[in-house]
Structure formats: structure tokens, C-alpha cells
C-alpha positions as CSV (number, residue, x, y, z in Angstrom):
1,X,-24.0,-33.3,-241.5
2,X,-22.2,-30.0,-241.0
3,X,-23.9,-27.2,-243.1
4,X,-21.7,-24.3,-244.5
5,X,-23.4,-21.5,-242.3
6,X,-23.7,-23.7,-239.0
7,X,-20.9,-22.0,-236.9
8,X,-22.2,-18.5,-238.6
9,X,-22.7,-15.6,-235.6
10,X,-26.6,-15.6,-236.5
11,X,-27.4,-19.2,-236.2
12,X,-29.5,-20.4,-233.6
13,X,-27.6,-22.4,-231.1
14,X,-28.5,-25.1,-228.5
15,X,-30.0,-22.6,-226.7
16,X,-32.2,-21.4,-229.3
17,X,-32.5,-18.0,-231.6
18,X,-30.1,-14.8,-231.8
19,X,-31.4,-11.0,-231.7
20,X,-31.2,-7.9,-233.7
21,X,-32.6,-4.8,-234.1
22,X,-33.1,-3.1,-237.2
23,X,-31.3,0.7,-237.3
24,X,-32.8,4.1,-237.3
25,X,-30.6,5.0,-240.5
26,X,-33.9,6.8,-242.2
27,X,-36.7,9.1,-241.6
28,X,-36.7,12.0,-239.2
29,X,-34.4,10.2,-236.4
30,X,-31.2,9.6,-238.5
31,X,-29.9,11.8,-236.6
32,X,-25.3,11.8,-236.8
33,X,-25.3,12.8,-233.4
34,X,-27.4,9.8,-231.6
35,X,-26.4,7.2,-233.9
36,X,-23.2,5.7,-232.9
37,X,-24.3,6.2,-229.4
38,X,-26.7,4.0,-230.0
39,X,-25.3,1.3,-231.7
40,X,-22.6,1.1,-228.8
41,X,-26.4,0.5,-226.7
42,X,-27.3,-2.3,-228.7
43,X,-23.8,-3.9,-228.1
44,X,-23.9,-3.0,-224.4
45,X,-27.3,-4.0,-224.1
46,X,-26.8,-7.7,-225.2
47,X,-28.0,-7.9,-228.9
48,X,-26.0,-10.2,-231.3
49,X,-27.1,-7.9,-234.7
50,X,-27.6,-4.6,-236.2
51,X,-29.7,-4.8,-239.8
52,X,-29.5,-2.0,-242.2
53,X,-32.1,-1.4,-245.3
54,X,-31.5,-0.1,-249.3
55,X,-32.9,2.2,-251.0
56,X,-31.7,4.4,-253.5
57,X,-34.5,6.9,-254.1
58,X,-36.8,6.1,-250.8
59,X,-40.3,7.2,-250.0
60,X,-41.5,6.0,-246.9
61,X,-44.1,3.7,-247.0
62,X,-47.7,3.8,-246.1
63,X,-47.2,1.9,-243.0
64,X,-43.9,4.4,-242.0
65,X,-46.7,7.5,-240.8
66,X,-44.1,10.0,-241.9
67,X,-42.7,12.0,-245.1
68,X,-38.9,12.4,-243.8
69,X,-37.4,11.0,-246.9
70,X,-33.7,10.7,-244.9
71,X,-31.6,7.6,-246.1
72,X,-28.5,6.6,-245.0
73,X,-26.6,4.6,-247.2
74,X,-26.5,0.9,-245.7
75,X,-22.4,0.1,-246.9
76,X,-21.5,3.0,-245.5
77,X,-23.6,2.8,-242.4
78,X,-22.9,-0.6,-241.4
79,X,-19.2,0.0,-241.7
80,X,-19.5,2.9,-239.3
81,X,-21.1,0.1,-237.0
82,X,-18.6,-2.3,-237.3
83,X,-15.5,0.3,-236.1
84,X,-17.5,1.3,-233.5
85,X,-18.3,-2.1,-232.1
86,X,-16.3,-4.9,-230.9
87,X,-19.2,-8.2,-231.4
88,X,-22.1,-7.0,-233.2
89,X,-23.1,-8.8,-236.9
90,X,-24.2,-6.6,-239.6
91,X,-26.5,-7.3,-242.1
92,X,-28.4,-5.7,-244.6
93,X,-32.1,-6.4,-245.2
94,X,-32.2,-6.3,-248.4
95,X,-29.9,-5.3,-250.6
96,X,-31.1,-3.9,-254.0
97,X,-29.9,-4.9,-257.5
98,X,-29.1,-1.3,-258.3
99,X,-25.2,-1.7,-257.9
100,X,-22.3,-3.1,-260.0
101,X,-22.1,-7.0,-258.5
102,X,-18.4,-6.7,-258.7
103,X,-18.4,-4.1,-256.2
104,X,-21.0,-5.4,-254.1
105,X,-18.8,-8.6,-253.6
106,X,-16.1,-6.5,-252.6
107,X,-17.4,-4.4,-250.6
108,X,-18.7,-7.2,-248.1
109,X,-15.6,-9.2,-248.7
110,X,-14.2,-6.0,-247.1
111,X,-16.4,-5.5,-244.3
112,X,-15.9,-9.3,-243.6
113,X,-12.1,-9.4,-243.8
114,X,-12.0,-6.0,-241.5
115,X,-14.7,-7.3,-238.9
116,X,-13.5,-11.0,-238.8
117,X,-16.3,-12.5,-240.4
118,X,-19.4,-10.3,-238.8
119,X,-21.5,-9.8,-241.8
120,X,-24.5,-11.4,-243.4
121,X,-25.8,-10.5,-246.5
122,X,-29.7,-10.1,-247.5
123,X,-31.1,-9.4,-250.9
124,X,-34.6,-8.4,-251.9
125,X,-35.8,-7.9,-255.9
126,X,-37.2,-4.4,-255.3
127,X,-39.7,-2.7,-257.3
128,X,-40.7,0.8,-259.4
129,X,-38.7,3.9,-259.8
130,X,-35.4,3.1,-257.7
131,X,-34.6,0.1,-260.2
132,X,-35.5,2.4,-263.1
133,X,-32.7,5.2,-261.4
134,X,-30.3,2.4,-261.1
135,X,-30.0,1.3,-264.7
136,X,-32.6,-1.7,-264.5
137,X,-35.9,-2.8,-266.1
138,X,-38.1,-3.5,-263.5
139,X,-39.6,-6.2,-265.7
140,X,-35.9,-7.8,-265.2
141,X,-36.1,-7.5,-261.3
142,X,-35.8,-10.8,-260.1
143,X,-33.7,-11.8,-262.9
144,X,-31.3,-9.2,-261.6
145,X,-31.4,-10.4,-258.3
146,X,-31.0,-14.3,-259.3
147,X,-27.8,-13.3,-261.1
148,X,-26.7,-10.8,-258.1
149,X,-26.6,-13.4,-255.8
150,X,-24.7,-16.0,-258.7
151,X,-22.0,-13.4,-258.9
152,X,-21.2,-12.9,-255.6
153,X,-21.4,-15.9,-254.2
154,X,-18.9,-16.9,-257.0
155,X,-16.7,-13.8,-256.2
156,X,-16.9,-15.3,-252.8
157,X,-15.4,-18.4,-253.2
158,X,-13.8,-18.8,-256.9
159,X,-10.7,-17.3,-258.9
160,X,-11.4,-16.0,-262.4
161,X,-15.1,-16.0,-262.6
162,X,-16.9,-15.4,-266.0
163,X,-20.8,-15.0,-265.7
164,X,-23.1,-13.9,-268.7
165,X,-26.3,-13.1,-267.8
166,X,-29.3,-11.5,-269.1
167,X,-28.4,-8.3,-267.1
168,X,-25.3,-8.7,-266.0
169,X,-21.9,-9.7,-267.0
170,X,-18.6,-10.6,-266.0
171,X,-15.4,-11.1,-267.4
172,X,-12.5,-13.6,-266.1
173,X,-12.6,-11.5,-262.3
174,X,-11.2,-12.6,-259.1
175,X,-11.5,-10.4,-255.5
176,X,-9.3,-10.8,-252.9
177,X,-9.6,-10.8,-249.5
178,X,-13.0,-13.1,-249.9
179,X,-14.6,-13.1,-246.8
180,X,-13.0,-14.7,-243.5
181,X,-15.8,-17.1,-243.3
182,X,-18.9,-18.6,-245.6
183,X,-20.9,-15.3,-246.3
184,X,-24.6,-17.2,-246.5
185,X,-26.9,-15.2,-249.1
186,X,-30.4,-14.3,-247.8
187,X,-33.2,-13.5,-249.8
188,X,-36.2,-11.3,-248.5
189,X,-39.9,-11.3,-249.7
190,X,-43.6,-12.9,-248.9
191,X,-44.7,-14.1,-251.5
192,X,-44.8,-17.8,-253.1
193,X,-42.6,-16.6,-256.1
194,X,-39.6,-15.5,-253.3
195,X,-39.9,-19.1,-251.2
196,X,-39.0,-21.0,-254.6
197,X,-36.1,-18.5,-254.7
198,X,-35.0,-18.8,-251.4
199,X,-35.1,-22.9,-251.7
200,X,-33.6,-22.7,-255.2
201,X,-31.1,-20.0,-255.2
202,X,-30.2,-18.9,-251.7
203,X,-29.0,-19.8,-248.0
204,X,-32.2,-18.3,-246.4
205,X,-34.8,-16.9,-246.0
206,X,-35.7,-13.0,-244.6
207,X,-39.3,-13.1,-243.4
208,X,-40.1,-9.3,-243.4
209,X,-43.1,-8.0,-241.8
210,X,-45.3,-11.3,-242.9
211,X,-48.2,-12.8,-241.0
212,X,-48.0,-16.4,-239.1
213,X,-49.8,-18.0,-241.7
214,X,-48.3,-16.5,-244.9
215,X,-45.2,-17.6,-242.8
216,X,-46.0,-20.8,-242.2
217,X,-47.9,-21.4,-245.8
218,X,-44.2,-20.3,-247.2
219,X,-41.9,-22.7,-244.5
220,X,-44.1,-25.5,-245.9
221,X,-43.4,-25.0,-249.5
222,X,-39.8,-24.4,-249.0
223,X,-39.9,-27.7,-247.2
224,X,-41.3,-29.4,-250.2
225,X,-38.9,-27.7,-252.8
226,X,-35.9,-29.0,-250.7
227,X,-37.7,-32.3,-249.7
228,X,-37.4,-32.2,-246.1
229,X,-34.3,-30.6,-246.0
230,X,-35.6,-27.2,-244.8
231,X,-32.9,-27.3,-242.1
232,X,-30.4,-26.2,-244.4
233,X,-31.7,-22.5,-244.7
234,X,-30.9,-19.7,-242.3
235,X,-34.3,-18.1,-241.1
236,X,-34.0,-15.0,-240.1
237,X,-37.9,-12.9,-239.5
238,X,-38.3,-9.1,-238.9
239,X,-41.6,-8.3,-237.7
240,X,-42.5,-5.0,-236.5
241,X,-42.7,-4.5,-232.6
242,X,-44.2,-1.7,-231.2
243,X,-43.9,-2.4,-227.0
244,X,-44.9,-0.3,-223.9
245,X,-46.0,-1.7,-220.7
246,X,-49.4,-0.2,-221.0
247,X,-50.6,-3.1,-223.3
248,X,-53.5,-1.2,-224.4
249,X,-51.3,2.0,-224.5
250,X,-48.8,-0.2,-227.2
251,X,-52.3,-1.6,-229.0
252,X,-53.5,1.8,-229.4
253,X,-50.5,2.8,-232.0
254,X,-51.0,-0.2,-234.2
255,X,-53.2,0.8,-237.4
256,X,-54.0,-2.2,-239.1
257,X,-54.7,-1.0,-242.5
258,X,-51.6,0.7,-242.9
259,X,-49.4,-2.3,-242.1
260,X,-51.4,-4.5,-244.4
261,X,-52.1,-2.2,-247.3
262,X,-48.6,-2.2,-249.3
263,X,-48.4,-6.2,-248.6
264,X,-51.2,-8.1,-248.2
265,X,-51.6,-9.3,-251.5
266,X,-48.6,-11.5,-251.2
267,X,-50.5,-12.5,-247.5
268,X,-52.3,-16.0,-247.1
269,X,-55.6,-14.5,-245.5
270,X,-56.1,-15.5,-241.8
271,X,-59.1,-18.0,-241.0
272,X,-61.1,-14.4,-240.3
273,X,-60.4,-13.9,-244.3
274,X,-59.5,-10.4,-243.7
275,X,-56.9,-8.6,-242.6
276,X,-58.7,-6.1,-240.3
277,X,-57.9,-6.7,-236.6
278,X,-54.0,-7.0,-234.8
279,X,-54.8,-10.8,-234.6
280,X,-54.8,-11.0,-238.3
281,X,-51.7,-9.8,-238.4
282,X,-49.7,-11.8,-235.5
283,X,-46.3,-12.5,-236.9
284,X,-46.4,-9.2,-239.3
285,X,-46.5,-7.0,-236.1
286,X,-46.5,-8.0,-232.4
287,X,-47.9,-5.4,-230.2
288,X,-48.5,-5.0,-226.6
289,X,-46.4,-5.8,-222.7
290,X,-43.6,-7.1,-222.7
291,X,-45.4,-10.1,-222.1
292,X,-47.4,-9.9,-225.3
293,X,-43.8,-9.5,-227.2
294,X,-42.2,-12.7,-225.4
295,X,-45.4,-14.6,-226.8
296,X,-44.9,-13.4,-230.0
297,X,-40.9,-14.0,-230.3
298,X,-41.3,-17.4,-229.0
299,X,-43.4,-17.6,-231.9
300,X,-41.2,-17.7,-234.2
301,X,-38.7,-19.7,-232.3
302,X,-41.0,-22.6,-232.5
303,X,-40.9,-22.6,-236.4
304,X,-37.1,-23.0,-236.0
305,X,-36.3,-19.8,-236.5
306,X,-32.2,-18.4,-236.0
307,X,-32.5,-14.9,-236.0
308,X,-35.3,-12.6,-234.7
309,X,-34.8,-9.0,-235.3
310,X,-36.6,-6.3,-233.4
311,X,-38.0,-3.8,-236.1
312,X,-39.0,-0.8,-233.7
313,X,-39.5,1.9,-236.7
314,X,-42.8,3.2,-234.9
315,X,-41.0,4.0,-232.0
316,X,-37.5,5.5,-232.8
317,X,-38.6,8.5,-231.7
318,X,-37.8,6.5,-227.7
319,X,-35.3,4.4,-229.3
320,X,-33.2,4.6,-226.1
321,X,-36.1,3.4,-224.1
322,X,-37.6,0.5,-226.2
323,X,-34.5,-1.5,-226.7
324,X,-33.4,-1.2,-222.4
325,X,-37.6,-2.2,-222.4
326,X,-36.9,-5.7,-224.3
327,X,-33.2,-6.5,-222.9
328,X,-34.4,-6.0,-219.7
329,X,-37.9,-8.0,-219.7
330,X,-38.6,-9.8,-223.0
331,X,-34.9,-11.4,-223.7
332,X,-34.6,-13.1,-220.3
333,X,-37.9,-14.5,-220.9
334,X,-37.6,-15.9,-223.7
335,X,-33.9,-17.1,-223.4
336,X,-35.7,-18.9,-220.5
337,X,-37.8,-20.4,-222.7
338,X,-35.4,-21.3,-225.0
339,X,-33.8,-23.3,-222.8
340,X,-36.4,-25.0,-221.1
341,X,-37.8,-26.2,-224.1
342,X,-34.8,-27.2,-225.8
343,X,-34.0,-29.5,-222.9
């Protein structure tokens, strides 16, 4: 069976997963001078991705260790990325449902038609004061985002769509250019409530900074809900890396508390039953050697994974140096892997 999304530019191939890396759009090292120059390195340097996040009034998060409240506008950014770049996919992870969905339809469609095709689309619900700025209840936040993802997908593929919702509408509207190629609608979240909306509602799934076995807890329910036919969904995770080749240099950074305390209450607990050491966390955050990182990339290639994105947040401040780290030792690797086992 040919699947809609099976020739997309993120789906895992015979010889296993593609790479990303998420951009420094935000805090302290959005910097307009460094930032095409290094988007032109993630090209150059052999990554297949480039991921971009929303937020419309951020405030970094416990886990960020900084107060640089700098946001660059994902549409905006990612189109920046895609003139300056000849191969990389952009994607944004997530998208919020603080914008008009007619316009959000277009303005992939746009990015799609201009790119030929090298864009993938991630939603997340969102929470507090950001929804409340952008016109919605945050009561109404998944709502929101079920119907966001109706429209556009609709607006994607359909003439004259009419859609009533409980928080939005539309009226009898068809977008042209629709993208080049299927545009496959990821949703983002941990917990049990976002699985039934990924199996239900979407074309995949964005496993954010989530442990192994919240991961694995949420692959087998999704499983269930689509009764066996899990296969169907593009799997993309984003766990943080933090990489040096001092391993107990790299373990050193990690604080544990931090990266568990906005999340871990959508977390299945780890046979320890608390989240207190880096081993709790494996999948959330993989720290250490490049060794440690091939390990924990490979992962998530087992679980049949397409897409692994290299979150290096906590080290943007050596952006230059972390990525030419991982292309140089921990892609090889595990490309070598890939192969090997997939033969």
C-alpha cells in the first residue's frame, strides 16, 4: 500500500531515519548576522531539515536557563531559510492556533509552491496567556487545534470549503497554489490526550522532549487506536542533545529537574519511579560523547522512527561547533547502523 506521505523529503527511507536540527530563532543567540550563515552550515553539513518553533508572547521555559525573551517569527523565518537554501525541509514544531486558518493554509501553500514541496507542517494546542493574546479561550485549546488542522488540510486539497466550528469558521473558500505535494499534518504533545489526537486527527506524531517510556507507552496506544496500522503515521522526535567529547564534561550541563519540571506530569515514570537522574530521562535528553549520542539516536530509529531532529538549545551559544561535532562523528555512525541493520 502506498501511503500519501511515503515519497515526503522526511520519511525514513531503506536506509533508515532523516536529520534536523532545530533553529536558534530565540533567546540571546538570534542573532541577524549569524543566522543565514548558519543555515547555509546545516545544508553544507548534510542535514535534510531545519524546524522552527511559535510563540506569540514567549517566556523561556524553566528548562531554557535564560530570560532573553527574543522570538523570531517561524513564517517569516523559515521562508528566509528556504531562499537561502537549495535542499533543506522546513518545518515548524508546533504551530499555535493563534492565527486565522485561512491564512495559515496559504501561507504554507506558499512556502510549498515556492520551495517545490519542502515543507512540513507541525501543530501543537498551546497553553495560558499566548492563546488568551491571540483571541482564544484556553478552555477551547484543543478544540481549536482539531479544527486548525480540519481547515487546512481541506484548504489543501479541496475547492470551495465551508467549515463551522465551535471556534472557527469558514465560508465557501478555495486557495490556490495548494501545495506541490501532500503537506502531512503533525501534531506535537506527551501526553495520552495528544496520541488519541495524533491517531485520530493527524498524519503524525512530534515527540518533543519525551522520555523512552512515555514514548513507547504513547507508540503503543497509537497502535491500538489505529489497530496495527501505526505505519501510517510520520514519527518525527526532538529530544534535546547537549554533546561534547568530554562525556562527563557534556553530563555536567544537564540539570535534571529543570528538564523534567514543566513536563513530567504528562511523563510515564521510569521503573526508578522518579525522575531524578539523566537515565530517567533517556529519550527526553541524550547527553554525553558522541558515542553516548549515536546510542541514543539509534534509539529512536529502532521504534521506527522517520525524522530525528537535533535540539541543541543549551549549546547555541557553539552552534558552529556542535552541529560539525555530530555530522562529523555521530551521523556516519549511525547511518552505518542504519544500514547494517536494515539489511
Amino acid at each position: 500500500m502506498v501511503r500519501p506521505f511515503d515519497s515526503h523529503p522526511l520519511r525514513r527511507s531503506a536506509s533508515g531515519m532523516t536529520f534536523g536540527v532545530l533553529l536558534p530563532h530565540f533567546g540571546e543567540h538570534a542573532s541577524p548576522g549569524d543566522f543565514l550563515d548558519r543555515v547555509r552550515l546545516i545544508e553544507r553539513l548534510g542535514f535534510d531539515a531545519v524546524w522552527a518553533r511559535d510563540h506569540l508572547l514567549w517566556r523561556p521555559h524553566s528548562h531554557e536557563e535564560h530570560s532573553d525573551i527574543t522570538f523570531l517569527e517561524p513564517f517569516t523565518t523559515l521562508a528566509s531559510v528556504l531562499a537561502a537554501t537549495e535542499r533543506l525541509v522546513v518545518g515548524t514544531g508546533i504551530m499555535l492556533p493563534v492565527r486565522n486558518p485561512i491564512r495559515m493554509a496559504q501561507q504554507y501553500a506558499t512556502m510549498s509552491y515556492l520551495s517545490g514541496g519542502r515543507v512540513i507542517a507541525g501543530f501543537g494546542a498551546g497553553h495560558g496567556a499566548e492563546l488568551v493574546a491571540g483571541g482564544i479561550d484556553p478552555a477551547m485549546s484543543h478544540q481549536a487545534v482539531i479544527e486548525m488542522m480540519a481547515i487546512v488540510a481541506r484548504l489543501w486539497t479541496e475547492d470551495h470549503v465551508t467549515f463551522d466550528g465551535e471556534v472557527f469558521s469558514v465560508d465557501d473558500a478555495t486557495l490556490e497554489p495548494k501545495p506541490v505535494i501532500p503537506l502531512p499534518i503533525l501534531y506535537g504533545g506527551p501526553s495520552r490526550r495528544a496520541a488519541r489526537l495524533v491517531a485520530q486527527k493527524a498524519d503524525g506524531w512530534l515527540a518533543g522532549t519525551v522520555p523512552l517510556t512515555t514514548v513507547d507507552a504513547r507508540l503503543k496506544y497509537m497502535n491500538e487506536l489505529l489497530e496495527g496500522d501505526i505505519g501510517r503515521l510520520v514519527l518525527c522526535a526532538t529530544p534535546r542533545t547537549m554533546i561534547d567529547p568530554d562525556r562527563d564534561l557534556a553530563r555536567s550541563w544537564a540539570n535534571v529537574d529543570r528538564m523534567s519540571k514543566d513536563a513530567k506530569r504528562y511523563w510515564v515514570k521510569p521503573p526508578s519511579g522518579s525522575f531524578s537522574t539523566i537515565e530517567d530521562i533517556r529519550g527526553a535528553l541524550f547527553v554525553g560523547n558522541e558515542h553516548d549520542i549515536v546510542e541514543g539516536v539509534l534509539e529512536y530509529d529502532r521504534r521506527g522512527f522517520d525524522h530525528f531532529t537535533f535540539d541543541v538549545r543549551n549549546q547555541f551559544g557553539r552552534f558552529e561547533e556542535t552541529l560539525e561535532l555530530i555530522a562529523a562523528e555521530v551521523l556516519p555512525a549511525v547511518r552505518r547502523s542504519m544500514v547494517t541493520e536494515s539489511e
